[in-house]
C-alpha positions as CSV (number, residue, x, y, z in Angstrom):
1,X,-8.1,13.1,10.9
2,X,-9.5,9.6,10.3
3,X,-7.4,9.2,7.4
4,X,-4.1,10.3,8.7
5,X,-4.4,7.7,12.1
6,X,-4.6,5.0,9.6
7,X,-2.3,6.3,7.4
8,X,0.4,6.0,10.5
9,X,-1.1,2.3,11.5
10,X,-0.4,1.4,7.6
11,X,3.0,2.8,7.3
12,X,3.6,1.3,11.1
13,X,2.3,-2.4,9.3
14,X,4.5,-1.5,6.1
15,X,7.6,-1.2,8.2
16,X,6.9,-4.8,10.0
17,X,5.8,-6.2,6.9
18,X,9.0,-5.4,4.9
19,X,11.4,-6.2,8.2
20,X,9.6,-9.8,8.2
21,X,9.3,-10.0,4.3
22,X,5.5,-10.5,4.3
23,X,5.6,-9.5,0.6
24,X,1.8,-10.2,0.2
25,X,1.3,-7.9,3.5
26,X,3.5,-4.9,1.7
27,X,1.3,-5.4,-1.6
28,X,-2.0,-5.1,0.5
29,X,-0.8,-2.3,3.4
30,X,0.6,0.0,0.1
31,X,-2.7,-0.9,-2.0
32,X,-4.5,0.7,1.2
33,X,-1.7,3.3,1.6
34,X,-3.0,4.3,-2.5
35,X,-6.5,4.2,-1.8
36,X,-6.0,6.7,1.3
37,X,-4.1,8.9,-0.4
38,X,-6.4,8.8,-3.6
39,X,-8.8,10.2,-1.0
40,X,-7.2,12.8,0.1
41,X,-6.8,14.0,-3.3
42,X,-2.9,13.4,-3.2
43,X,-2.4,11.9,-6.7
44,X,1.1,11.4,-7.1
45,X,1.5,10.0,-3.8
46,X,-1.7,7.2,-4.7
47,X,0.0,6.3,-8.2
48,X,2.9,5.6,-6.2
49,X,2.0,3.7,-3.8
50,X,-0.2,1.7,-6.1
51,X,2.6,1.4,-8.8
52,X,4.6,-0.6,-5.7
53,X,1.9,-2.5,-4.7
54,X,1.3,-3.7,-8.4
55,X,5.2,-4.8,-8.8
56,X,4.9,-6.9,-5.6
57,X,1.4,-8.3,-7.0
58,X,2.8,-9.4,-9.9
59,X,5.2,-11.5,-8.3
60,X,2.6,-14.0,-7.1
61,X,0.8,-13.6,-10.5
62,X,-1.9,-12.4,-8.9
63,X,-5.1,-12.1,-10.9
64,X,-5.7,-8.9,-8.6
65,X,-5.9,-5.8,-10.5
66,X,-5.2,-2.5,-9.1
């Protein structure tokens, strides 16, 4: 229950961030988006979210590793 009220307050922050092009906000809000689903045991779903928020990492160079 926890997990899937946050998981609509990220995707609700993903959605401003990417109207506003915050691209450091996207890279943390999916990063988060990963870890929840790496919780709930939803694998694919993690890598995938994780795999996006690496890309947008990368274009700051950040020393941040996922």
């Amino acid at each position: 229950m926890y997990n899937e009220k946050a998981l609509e307050k990220y995707y609700r922050s993903l959605k401003i961030s990417e109207e506003i092009e915050d691209r450091l906000c996207i890279a943390l809000t999916l990063a988060q988006v990963g870890r929840l689903k790496y919780e709930q045991k939803r694998y694919r779903e993690a890598i995938s979210a994780l795999s996006r928020a690496a890309l947008v990492f990368e274009e700051f160079g950040s020393p941040l590793k996922i």
